[in-house]
C-alpha positions in Angstrom: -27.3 -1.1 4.9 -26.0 -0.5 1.3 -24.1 -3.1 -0.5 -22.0 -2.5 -4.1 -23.2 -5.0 -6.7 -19.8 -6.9 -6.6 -18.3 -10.2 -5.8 -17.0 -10.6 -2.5 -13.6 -11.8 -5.1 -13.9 -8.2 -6.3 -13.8 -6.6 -3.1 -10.7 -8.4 -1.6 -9.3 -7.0 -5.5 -10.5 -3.7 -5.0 -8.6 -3.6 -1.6 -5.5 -5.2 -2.4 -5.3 -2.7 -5.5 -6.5 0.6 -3.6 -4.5 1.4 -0.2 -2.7 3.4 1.7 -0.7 3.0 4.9 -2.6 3.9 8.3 0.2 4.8 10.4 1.6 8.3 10.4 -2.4 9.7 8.8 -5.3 10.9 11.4 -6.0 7.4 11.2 -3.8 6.1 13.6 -4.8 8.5 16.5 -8.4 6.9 15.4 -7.1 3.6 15.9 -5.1 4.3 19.4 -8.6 5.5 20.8 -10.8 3.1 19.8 -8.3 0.6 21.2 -8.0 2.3 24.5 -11.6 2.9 24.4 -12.3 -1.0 23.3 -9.8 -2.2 26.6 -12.0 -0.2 29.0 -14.4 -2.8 28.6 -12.2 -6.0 28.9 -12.0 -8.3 31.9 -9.0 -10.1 30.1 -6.0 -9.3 27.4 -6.6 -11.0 24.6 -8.1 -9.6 21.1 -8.9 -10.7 17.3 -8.2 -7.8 15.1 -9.9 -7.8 11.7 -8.5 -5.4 9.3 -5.7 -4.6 11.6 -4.2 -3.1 8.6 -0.2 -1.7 9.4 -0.9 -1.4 12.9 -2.8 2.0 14.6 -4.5 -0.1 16.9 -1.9 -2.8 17.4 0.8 -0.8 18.7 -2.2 0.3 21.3 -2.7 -3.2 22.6 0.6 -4.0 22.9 1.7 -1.0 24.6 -0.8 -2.0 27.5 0.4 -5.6 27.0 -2.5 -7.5 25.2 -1.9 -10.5 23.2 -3.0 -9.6 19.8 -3.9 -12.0 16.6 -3.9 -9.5 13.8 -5.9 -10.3 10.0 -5.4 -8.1 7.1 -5.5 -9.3 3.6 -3.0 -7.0 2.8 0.7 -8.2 2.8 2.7 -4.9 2.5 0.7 -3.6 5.3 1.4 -6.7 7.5 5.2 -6.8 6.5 5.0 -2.7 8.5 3.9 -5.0 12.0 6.0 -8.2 11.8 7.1 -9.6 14.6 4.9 -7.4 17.5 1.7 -9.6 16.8 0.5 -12.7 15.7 -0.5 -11.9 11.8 -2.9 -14.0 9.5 -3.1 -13.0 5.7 -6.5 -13.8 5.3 -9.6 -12.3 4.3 -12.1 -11.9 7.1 -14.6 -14.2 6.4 -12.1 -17.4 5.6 -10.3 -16.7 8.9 -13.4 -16.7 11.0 -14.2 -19.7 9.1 -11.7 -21.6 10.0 -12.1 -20.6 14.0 -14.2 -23.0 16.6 -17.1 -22.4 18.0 -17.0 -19.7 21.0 -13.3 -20.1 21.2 -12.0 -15.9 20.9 -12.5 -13.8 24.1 -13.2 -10.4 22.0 -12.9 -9.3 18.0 -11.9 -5.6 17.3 -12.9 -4.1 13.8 -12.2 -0.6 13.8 -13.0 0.8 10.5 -12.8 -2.3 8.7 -16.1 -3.6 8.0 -17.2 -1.2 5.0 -14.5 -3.1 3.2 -16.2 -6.3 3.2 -19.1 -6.3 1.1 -20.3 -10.1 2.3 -20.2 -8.2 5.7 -23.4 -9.9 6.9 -21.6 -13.3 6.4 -18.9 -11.9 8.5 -20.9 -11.0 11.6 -22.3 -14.1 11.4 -19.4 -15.8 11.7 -18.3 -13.2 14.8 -21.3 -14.4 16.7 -20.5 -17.9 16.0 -16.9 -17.5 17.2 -17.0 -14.9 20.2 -17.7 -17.0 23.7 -20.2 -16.5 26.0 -19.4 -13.0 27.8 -17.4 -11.8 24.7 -17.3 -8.9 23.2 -17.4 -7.7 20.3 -16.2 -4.0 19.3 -17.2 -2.4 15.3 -17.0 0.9 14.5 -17.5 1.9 10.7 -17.9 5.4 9.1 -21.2 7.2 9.2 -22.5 9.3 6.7 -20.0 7.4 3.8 -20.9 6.0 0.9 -20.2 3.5 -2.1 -16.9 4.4 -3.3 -13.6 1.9 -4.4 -13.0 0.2 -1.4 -16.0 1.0 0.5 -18.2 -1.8 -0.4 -20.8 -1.3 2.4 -22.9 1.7 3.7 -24.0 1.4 7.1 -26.9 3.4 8.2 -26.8 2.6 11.9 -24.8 1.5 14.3 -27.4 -1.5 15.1 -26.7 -3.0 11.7 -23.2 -4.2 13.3 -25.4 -6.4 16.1 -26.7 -10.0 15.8 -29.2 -11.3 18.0 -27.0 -13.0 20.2 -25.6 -10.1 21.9 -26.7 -7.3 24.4 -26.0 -3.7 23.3 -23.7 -1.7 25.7 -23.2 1.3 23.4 -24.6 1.8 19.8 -24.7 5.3 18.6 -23.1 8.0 16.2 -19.7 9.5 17.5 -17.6 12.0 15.9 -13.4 11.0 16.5 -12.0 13.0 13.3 -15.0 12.0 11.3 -18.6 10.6 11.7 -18.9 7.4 12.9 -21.2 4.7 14.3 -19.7 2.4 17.4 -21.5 -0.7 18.5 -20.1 -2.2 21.6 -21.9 -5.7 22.2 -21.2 -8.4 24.6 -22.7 -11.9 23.9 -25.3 -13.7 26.1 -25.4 -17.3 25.1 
């Protein structure tokens, strides 16, 4: 894993400041297969988005009636998806924070992780939240690097696990672009 030499204050800046709009892009065919592709492992309806952005994935869960809760630090991108999820304008790692113990069924991150540059902090706190059985669904870019709002470098999809869970799928897949997908479920 690479990891820019900035603040994790500097990378929520960096993002607010440098965006663009998912939906209507490549991207949200991206985010309507990895959310048909995370449901094929669910045994119930309910997923935490983080970094749900203006809704590529969203629309996905809804479609197939899933009840979604939706973070994005971003409020112009949230303002595209109000009222067809429950939103939280939050960064990652406070939201999580504020969670219980083992009390969210599965967390969705689809291309959002590379954003957070206290990213280890953040699956941390995933573990910590996701209940026993779980899962836990990451896919970041492969092949990226350090750039203005990519603040993390993965260099395997195994970087995305803690020790708590049990791989089902960890590899390189190509959906537009490179990527790595790590599909985990948690044990204890």
């Amino acid at each position: 894993m690479i990891k820019a030499k900035i603040s994790p204050e500097e990378s929520i800046l960096h993002n607010l400041n440098t965006w663009c709009y998912e939906v209507g892009t490549e991207f949200e065919e991206m985010g309507k297969l990895a959310a048909i592709d995370f449901m094929s492992y669910m045994d119930n309806s309910y997923v935490l988005e983080l970094g749900c952005g203006d809704g590529a994935s969203i629309k996905t869960f809804i479609k197939y009636k899933w009840a979604v809760l939706a973070i994005d630090i971003n409020p112009h991108k949230l303002e595209k998806i109000k009222g067809i999820a429950t939103l939280w304008e939050s960064d990652m790692l406070t939201a999580l924070r504020t969670l219980k113990d083992n009390s969210v069924s599965n967390i969705f991150a689809h291309h959002s992780l590379e954003h957070v540059v206290n990213v280890e902090e953040v699956l941390k706190e995933i573990s910590r939240v996701i209940k026993p059985g779980g899962y836990f669904y990451a896919v970041v870019p492969a092949n990226d690097y350090l750039h203005s709002v990519h603040h993390v470098v993965f260099e395997s999809p195994e970087e995305l696990l803690q020790p708590e869970f049990k791989i089902i799928k960890a590899e390189k897949q190509i959906r537009n672009e490179p990527e790595y997908i790590c599909v985990a479920q948690k044990l204890v």
